[in-house]
MINUBA-64297 format. One line per field, with one value per residue (C-alpha): residue number from 0; x, y, z. Coordinates in nm, 3 decimals, padded with zeros to 5 digits. Example, Ala and Ser with C-alpha at 12.3 -4.5 7.8 and 13.67 -1.06 7.14 Angstrom:
<sites>
seq <- c(0:1) $
c1 <- c(01.230:01.367) $
c2 <- c(-00.450:-00.106) $
c3 <- c(00.780:00.714) $
</sites>
This chain:
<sites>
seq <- c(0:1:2:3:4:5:6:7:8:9:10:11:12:13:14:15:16:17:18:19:20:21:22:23:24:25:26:27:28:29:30:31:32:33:34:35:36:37:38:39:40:41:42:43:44:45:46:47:48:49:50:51:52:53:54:55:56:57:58:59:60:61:62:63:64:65:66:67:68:69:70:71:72:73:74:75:76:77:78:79:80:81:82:83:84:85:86:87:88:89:90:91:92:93:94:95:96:97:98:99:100:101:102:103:104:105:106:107:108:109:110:111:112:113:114:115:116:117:118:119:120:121:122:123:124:125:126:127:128:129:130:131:132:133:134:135:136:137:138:139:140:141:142:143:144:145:146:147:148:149:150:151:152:153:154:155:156:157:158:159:160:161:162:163:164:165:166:167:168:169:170:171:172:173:174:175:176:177:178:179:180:181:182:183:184:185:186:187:188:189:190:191:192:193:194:195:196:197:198:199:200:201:202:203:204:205:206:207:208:209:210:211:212:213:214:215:216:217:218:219:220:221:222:223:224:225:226:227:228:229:230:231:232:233:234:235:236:237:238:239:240:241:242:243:244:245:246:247:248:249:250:251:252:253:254:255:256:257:258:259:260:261:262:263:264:265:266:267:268:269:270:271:272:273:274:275:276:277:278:279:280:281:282:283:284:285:286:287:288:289:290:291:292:293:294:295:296:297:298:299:300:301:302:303:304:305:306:307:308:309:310:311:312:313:314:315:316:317:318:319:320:321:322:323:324:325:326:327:328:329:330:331:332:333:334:335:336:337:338:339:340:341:342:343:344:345:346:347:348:349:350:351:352:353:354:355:356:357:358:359:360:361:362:363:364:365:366:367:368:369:370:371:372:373:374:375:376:377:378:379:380:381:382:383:384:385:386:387:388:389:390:391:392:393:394:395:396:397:398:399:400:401:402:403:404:405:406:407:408:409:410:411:412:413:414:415:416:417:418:419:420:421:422:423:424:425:426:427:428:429:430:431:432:433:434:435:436:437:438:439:440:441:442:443:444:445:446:447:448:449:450:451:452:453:454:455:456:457:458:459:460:461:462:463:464:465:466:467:468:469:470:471:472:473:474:475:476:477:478:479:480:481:482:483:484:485:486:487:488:489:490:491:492:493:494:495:496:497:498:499:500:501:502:503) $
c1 <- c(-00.377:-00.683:-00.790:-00.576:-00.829:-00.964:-00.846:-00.694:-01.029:-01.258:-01.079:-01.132:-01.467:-01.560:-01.424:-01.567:-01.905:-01.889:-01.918:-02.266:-02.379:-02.382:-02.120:-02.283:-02.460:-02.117:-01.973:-02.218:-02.206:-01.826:-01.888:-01.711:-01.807:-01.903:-01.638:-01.374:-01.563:-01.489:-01.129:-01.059:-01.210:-00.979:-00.676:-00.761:-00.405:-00.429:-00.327:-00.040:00.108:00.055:00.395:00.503:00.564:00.855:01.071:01.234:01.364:01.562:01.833:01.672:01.817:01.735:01.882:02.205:02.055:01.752:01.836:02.157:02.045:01.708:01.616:01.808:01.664:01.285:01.401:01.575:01.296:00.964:00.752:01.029:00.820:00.916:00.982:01.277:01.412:01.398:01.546:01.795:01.925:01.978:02.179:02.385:02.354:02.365:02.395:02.080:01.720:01.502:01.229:01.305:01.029:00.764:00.978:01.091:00.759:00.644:00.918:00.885:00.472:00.531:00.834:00.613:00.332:00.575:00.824:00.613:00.500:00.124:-00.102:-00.406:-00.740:-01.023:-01.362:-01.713:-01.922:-02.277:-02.493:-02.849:-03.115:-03.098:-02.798:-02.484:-02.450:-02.089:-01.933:-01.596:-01.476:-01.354:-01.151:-01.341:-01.049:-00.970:-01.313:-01.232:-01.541:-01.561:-01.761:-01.789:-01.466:-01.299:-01.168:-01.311:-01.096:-01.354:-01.446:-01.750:-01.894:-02.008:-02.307:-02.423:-02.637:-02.451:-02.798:-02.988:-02.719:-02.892:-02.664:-02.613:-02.341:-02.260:-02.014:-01.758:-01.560:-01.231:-01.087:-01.190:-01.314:-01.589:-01.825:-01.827:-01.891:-02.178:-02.324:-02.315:-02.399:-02.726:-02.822:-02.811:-03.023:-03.300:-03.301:-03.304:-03.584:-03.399:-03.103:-02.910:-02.760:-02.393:-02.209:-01.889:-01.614:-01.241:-01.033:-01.056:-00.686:-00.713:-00.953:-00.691:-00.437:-00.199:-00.449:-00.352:-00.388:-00.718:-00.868:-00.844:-01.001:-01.289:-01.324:-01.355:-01.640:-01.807:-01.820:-01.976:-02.185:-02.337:-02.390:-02.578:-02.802:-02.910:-02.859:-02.611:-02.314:-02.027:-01.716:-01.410:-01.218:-00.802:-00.592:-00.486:-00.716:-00.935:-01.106:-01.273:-01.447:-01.537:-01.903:-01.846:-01.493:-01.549:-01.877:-01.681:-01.536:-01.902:-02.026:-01.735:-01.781:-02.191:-02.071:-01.807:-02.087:-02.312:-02.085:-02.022:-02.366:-02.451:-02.186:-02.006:-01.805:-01.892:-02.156:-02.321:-02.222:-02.264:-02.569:-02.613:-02.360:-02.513:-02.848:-02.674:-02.498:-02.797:-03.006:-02.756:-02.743:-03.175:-03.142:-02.928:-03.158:-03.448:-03.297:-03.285:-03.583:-03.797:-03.469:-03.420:-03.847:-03.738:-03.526:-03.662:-03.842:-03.564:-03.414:-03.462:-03.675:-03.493:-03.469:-03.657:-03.401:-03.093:-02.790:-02.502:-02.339:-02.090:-01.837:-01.793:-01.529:-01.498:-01.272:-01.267:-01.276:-00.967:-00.862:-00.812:-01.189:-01.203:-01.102:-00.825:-00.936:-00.788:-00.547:-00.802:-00.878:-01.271:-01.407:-01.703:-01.860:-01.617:-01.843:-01.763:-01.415:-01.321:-01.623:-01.630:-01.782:-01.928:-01.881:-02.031:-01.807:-01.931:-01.800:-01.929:-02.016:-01.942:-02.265:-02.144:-02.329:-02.288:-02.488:-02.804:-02.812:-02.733:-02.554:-02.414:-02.345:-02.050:-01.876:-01.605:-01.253:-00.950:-00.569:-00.329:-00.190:00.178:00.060:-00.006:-00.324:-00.620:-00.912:-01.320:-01.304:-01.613:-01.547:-01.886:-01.706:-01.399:-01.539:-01.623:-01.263:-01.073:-01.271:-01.061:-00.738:-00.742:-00.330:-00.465:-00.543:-00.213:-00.030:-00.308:-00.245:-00.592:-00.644:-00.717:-00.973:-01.129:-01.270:-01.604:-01.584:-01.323:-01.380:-01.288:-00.944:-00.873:-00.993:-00.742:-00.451:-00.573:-00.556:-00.249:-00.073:-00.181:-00.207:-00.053:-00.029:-00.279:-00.513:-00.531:-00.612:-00.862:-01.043:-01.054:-01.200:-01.445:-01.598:-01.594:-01.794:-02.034:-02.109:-02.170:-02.377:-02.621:-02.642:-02.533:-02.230:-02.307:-02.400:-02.123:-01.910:-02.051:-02.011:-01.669:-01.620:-01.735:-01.514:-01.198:-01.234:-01.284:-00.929:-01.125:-01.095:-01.347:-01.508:-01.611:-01.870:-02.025:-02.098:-02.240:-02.514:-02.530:-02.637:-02.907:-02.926:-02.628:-02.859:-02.656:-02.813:-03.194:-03.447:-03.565:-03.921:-04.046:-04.361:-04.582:-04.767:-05.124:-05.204:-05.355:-05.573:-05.778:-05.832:-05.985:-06.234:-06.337:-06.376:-06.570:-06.778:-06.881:-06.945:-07.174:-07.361:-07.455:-07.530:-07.807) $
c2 <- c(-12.427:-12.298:-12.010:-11.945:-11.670:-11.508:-11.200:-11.135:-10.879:-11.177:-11.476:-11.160:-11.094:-11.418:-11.513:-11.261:-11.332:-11.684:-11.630:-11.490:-11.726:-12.062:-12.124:-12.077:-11.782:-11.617:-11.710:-11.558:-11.227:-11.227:-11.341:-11.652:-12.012:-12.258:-12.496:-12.178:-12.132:-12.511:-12.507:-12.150:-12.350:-12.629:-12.388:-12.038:-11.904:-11.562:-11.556:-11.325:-11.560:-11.911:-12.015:-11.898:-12.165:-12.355:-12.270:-12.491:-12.818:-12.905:-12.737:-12.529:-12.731:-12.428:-12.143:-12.108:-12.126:-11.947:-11.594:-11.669:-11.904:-11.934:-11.565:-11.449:-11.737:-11.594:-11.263:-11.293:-11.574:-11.478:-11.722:-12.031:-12.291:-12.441:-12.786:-12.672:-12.458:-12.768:-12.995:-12.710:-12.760:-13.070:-13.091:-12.795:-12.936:-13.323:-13.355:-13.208:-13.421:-13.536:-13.426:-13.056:-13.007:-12.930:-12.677:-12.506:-12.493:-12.360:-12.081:-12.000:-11.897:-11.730:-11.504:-11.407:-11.318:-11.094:-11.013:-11.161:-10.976:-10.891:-11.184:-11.072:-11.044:-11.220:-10.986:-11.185:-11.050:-10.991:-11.178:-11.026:-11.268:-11.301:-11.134:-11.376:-11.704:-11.846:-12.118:-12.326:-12.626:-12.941:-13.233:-13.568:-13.821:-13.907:-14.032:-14.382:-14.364:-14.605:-14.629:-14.997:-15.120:-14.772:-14.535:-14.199:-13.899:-13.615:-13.247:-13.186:-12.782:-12.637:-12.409:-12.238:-11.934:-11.719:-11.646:-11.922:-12.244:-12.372:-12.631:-12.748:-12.946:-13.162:-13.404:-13.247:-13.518:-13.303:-13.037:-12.642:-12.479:-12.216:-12.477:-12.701:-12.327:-12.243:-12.601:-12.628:-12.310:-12.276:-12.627:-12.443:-12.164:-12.361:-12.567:-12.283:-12.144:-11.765:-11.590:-11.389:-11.017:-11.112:-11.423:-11.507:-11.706:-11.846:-11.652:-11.942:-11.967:-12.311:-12.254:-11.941:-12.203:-12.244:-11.970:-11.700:-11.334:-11.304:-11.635:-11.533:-11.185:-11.441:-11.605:-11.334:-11.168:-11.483:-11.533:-11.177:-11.254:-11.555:-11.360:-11.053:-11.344:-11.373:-11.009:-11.123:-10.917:-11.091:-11.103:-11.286:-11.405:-11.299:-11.578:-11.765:-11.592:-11.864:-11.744:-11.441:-11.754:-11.883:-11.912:-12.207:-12.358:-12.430:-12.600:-12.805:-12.986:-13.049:-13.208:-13.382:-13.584:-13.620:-13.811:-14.019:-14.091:-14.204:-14.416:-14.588:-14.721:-14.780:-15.027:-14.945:-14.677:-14.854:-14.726:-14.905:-14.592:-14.211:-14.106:-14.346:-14.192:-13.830:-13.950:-14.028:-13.692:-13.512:-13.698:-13.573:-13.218:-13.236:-13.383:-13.069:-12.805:-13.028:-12.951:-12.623:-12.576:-12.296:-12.086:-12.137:-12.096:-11.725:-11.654:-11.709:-11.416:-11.217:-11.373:-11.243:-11.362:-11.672:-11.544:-11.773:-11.999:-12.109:-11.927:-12.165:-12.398:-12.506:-12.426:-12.451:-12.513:-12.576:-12.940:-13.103:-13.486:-13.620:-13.903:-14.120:-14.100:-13.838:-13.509:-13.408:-13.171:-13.104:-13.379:-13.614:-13.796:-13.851:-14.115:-14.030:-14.231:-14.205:-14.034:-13.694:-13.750:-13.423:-13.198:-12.929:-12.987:-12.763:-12.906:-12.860:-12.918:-12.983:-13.128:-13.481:-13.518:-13.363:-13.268:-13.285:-13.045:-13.058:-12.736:-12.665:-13.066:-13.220:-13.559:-13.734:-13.740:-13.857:-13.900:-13.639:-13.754:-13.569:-13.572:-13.752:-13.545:-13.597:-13.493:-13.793:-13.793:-14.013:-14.149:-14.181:-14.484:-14.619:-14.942:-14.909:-14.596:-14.768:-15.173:-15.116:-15.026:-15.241:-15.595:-15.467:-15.403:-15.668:-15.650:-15.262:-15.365:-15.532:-15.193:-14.926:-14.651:-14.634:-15.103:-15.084:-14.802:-15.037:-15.286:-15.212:-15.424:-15.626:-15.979:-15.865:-15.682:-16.029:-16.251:-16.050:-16.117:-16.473:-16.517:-16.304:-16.534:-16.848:-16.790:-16.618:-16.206:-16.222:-16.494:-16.332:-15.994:-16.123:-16.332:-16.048:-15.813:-16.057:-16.071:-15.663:-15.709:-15.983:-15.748:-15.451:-15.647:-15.865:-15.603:-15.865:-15.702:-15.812:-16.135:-16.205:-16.098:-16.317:-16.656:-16.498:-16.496:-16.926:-16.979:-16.852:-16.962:-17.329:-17.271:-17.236:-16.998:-16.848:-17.034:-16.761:-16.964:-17.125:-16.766:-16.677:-16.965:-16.899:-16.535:-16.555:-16.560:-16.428:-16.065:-16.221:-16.532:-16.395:-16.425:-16.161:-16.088:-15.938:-15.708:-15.611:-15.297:-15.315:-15.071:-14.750:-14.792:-15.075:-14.809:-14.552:-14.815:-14.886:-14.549:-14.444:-14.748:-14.568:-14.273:-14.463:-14.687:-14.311:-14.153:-14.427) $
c3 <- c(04.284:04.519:04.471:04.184:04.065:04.354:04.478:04.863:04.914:04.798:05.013:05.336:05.246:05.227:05.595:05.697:05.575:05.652:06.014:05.977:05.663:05.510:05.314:04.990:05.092:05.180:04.831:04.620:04.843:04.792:04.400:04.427:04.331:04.583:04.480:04.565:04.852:04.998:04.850:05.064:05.386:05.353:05.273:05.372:05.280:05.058:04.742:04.788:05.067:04.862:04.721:04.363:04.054:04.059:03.811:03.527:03.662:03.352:03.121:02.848:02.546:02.325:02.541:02.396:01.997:01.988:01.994:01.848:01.540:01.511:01.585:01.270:01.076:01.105:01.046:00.747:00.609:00.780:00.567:00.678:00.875:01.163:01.079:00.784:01.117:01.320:01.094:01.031:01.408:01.411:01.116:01.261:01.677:01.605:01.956:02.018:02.066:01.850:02.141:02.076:01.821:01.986:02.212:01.936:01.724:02.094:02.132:01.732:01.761:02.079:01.906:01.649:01.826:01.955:01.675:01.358:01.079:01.050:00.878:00.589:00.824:00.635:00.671:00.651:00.474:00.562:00.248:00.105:-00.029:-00.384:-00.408:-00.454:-00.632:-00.676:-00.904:-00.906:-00.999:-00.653:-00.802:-00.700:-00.790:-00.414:-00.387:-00.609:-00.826:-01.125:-01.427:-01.527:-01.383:-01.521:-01.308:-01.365:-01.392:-01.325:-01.121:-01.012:-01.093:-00.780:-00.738:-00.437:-00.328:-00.048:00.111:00.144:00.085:-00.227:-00.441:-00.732:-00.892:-01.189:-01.332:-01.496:-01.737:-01.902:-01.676:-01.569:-01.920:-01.988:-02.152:-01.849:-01.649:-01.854:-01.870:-01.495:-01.444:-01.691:-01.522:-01.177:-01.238:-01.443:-01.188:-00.918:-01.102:-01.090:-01.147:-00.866:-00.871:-00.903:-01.047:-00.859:-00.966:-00.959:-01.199:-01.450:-01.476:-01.570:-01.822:-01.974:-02.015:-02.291:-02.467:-02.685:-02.595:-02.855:-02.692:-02.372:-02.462:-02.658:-02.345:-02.141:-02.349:-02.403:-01.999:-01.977:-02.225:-02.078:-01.710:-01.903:-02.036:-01.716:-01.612:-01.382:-01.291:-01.359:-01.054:-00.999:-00.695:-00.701:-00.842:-00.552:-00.254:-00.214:00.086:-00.138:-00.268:00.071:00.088:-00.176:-00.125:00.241:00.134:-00.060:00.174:00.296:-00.054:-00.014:00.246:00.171:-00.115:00.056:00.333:00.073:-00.133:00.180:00.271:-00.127:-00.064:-00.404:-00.574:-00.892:-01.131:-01.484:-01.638:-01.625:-01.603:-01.258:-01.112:-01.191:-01.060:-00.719:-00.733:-00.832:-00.494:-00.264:-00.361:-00.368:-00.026:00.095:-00.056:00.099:00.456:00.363:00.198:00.408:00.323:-00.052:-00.051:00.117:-00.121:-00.435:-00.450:-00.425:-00.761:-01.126:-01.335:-01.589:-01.973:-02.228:-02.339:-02.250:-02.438:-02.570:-02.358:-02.647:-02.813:-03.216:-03.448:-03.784:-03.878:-04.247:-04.249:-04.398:-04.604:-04.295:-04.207:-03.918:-03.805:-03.535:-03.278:-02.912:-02.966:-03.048:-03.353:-03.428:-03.741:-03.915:-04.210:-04.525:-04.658:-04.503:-04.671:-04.780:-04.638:-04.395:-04.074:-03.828:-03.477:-03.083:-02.829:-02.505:-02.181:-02.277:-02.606:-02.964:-03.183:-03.588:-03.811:-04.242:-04.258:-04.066:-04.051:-03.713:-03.839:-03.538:-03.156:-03.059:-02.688:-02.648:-02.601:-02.398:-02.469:-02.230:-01.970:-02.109:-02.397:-02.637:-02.880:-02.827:-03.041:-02.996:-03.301:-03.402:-03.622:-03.807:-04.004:-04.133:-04.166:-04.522:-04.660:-04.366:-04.515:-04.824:-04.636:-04.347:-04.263:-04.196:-03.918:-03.785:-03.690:-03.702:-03.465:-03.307:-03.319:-02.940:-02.963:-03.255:-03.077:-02.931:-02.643:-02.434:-02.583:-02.926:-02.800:-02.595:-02.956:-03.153:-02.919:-02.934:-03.261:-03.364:-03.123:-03.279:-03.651:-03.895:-03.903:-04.281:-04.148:-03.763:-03.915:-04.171:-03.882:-03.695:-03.946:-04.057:-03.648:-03.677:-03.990:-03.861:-03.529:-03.748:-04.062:-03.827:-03.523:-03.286:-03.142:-02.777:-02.844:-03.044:-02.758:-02.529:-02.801:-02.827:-02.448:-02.438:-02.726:-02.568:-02.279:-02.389:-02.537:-02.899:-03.116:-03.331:-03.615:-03.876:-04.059:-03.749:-03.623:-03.972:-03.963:-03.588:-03.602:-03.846:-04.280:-04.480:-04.643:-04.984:-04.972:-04.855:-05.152:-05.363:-05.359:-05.618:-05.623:-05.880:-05.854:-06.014:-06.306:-06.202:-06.472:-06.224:-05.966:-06.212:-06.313:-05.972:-05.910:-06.196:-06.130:-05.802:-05.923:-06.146:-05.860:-05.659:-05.980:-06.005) $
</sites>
């Protein structure tokens, strides 16, 4: 309407102006644009004479319900949303509209505005340099990547500074724990190059789970522990107020969507295998903290100084290698050489990997395995530890609990299948042992799976003595050679010959 927002003492003072002045000259005297100024020429009307809004032209399909249904609904459920209301009508009013819902959600925000009860006020905070650095965990799964063809089931740890925006995250294989904390978090602050004031986190209530009362109190010290490392001060975030976490969580959506981006124009979510795919996550956090690089450069200063080492990023347990040729721990069964039968072993969990100790003597690495969410055990099998007794016991093999974890690669799981389907159970298993064994005795376990990929599918099936001669000399049937040491008594005569000669 024109001159909706002009007063009657502008709309006279500008008439009256106008008669002396331009147009434009008379609406900025009378503080009114020169667009009101035109509109008041065409229609100089006041305001107080123009004609009032129309009213409502149609029935108001909610004017005999609100107050009388829907008013005592908020009241006696203040946190009921709008849509269980709405749906609520209609099941009570079928002959109302479907078209109602936006009316309603309308006339429900307005009443509490009014009427509604008062909502939690978030307060920024004002950060320091140097001050806070915050941690938590952001699951990645919607993003699709793959590792090989294999979905990967991961979080990524989130680092940030409050001050200056610096990041830092890394792959996080099992789920929120303290060891994947204080990996990520140790990786952060090496890589920062200084540790801030204060540590905030989540309240690790995922890492608490399913813990007893003394673990969780182990936990707990062990966090503090690790912040007064780096003369941190450790804080915590109320369960279930994420925005006391905001500097980080709404940053996460951010990272997010950086990675997303840049799987996009790599063309692939698929990686060769892990450590690609941290090397691309590790790029796109360095290309953030390059953007913001004159502001991280500020606040390094303001950081304390690292310590000289690391502190522990693991945790350790002690397991003891049973007569089935591993160890059970977190629901998942590890081999070891059979060897180990019977001893105690001290062990390293981390996020990714397992570090096996017999002492002060590091003996093995091996990848770390998780438990199925519904509960069911898993295995990390390597079939290097158990070939030895299974070339005794071939039919072992038939119904062992951990056969598909056996094979070290896909063509030997799809050769088995092959063969148990064509021969019988003894003479499947015994073919099938006998490949394991060849892989493992000649160190040809790829290229046997590729001659085992040609083989099957010509609609063959493996030839145990053709792959023998094929992959090099039986070590049975290699000569001895035989070498005989000369008497020491030879040297001495040389040597005193020499002394001789110089003596001369």
């Amino acid at each position: 309407m024109p001159g909706r927002h002009v007063t009657d003492h502008q709309m006279r003072l500008f008439m009256k102006l106008r008669q002396e002045h331009t147009t434009e000259v008379a609406a900025a005297k009378a503080s009114i644009s020169r667009a009101t100024a035109y509109r008041i020429k065409k229609n100089p009307d006041l305001p107080s004479q123009k004609q009032k809004a129309r009213g409502r032209r149609r029935p108001d399909p909610l004017e005999h319900i609100f107050d009388a249904e829907v008013v005592p609904l908020l009241k006696a459920a203040p946190g009921i949303r709008a849509v269980a209301i709405y749906e609520e009508m209609l099941r009570r009013h079928p002959e109302l509209s479907e078209g109602i819902r936006r009316t309603l959600e309308r006339r429900i925000r307005s009443w509490r505005a009014i009427h509604g009860e008062e909502q939690e006020v978030i307060f920024r905070q004002l950060h320091e340099p140097g001050r806070l650095g915050l941690s938590d965990f952001t699951d990645m799964s919607s993003l699709g990547v793959s590792i090989s063809g294999q979905p990967l089931d991961h979080l990524l740890y989130h680092f940030r500074l409050a001050w200056s925006g610096f990041e830092h995250s890394h792959v996080i294989l099992g789920g929120e724990s303290f060891v994947a904390l204080a990996e990520g978090l140790q990786n952060a602050l090496w890589s920062l190059g200084g540790a801030p004031l204060y540590h905030r986190s989540d309240s690790l209530s995922a890492a608490f789970r399913n813990l007893s009362a003394d673990a969780r109190e182990d936990l707990t010290h062990r966090y503090e522990e690790l912040c007064a490392h780096y003369r941190m001060t450790p804080t915590r975030n109320n369960k279930g107020i994420a925005h006391e976490n905001g500097s980080i969580e709404s940053s996460h959506g951010h990272l997010k969507s950086a990675i997303r981006d840049a799987l996009l124009m790599r063309g692939s979510k698929d990686f060769d295998d892990l450590g690609a795919y941290r090397a691309f996550i590790d790029e796109i956090a360095s290309r953030h903290n390059a953007n913001h690089g004159k502001r991280i450069d500020a606040e390094r200063p303001h950081l304390q100084e690292l310590p000289d080492r690391r502190t522990s990023d693991f945790e350790e347990v002690v397991v003891t290698v049973s007569r089935t040729g591993g160890f059970t721990l977190r629901k998942v069964f590890y081999t070891v050489p059979s060897r180990l039968i019977g001893h105690r072993l001290r062990v390293r969990l981390f996020d990714d990997r397992l570090e096996v100790f017999v002492g002060g003597t590091q003996l093995m690495t091996l990848p770390r395995g998780r438990g199925h969410a519904d509960g069911r055990h898993d295995q990390v099998v390597n079939y290097r530890h158990v070939i030895h007794s299974l070339r005794k016991k071939p039919m072992a093999l038939l119904n062992l609990v951990y056969r598909d974890k056996l094979f070290p690669q896909q063509e030997y799981r799809r050769a088995f299948d092959v063969l148990i389907e064509r021969l019988p159970d003894r003479q499947a298993c015994k073919v099938m042992v006998e490949l394991l064994a060849l892989a493992h005795d000649r160190g040809c376990e790829r290229e046997l799976a590729e001659q085992l990929a040609e083989t099957l599918d010509a609609g063959d099936l493996p030839d145990i003595a053709v792959l023998r001669t094929l992959f090099g000399p039986d070590p049975a049937r290699l000569p001895t050679v035989s070498v005989q040491l000369a008497s020491l008594n030879g040297y001495e005569a040389l040597i005193g010959t020499a002394y001789v000669g110089d003596a001369a």
